[in-house]
N, C-alpha and C positions, 0 to 999 in steps of 0.2 A: 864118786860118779865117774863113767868113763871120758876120756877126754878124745875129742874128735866133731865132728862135723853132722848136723842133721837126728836124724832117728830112725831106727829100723822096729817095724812091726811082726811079730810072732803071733800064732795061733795054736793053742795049746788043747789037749781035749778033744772029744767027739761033734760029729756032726751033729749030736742033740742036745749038746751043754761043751758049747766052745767055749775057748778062756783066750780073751784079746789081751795080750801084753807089750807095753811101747818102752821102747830104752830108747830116751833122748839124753845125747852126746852134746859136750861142751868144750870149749876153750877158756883160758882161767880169766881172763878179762870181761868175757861175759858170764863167766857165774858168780864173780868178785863181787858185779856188778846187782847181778838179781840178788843175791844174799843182804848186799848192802840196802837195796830197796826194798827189802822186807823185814830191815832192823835189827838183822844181824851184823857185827863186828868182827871181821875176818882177821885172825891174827895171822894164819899158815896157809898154805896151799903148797902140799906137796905132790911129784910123779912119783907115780909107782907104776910097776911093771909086772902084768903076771905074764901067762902064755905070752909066746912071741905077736906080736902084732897087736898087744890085748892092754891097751895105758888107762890109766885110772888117773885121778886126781883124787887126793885125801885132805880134807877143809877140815882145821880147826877152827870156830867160831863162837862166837858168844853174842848173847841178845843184848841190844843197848839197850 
């Protein structure tokens, strides 16, 4: 997932069959967090880097 603050909205497609797409942004404490209350068991949470400016976080987890 990307790591950062909020969500940005895109609109992809024609004026007669638009396509809404949301990419909501995290920090590892609250997605440690929602992972765990939905019964997942988080072993990793790594950064990763692509394009300049562009951070990800990559979760290893497992279902209790």
């Amino acid at each position: 997932v990307r790591e950062g603050d909020g969500e940005d909205v895109f609109t992809h497609g024609n004026a007669a069959a638009p396509r809404r797409y949301v990419e909501t942004y995290w920090r590892e404490s609250a997605l440690r967090s929602a992972l765990t209350d939905a019964g997942w068991i988080v072993s990793e949470v790594r950064r990763c880097v692509g394009k300049p400016h562009d951070r990800w976080l990559s979760v290893r987890a497992s279902r209790a």
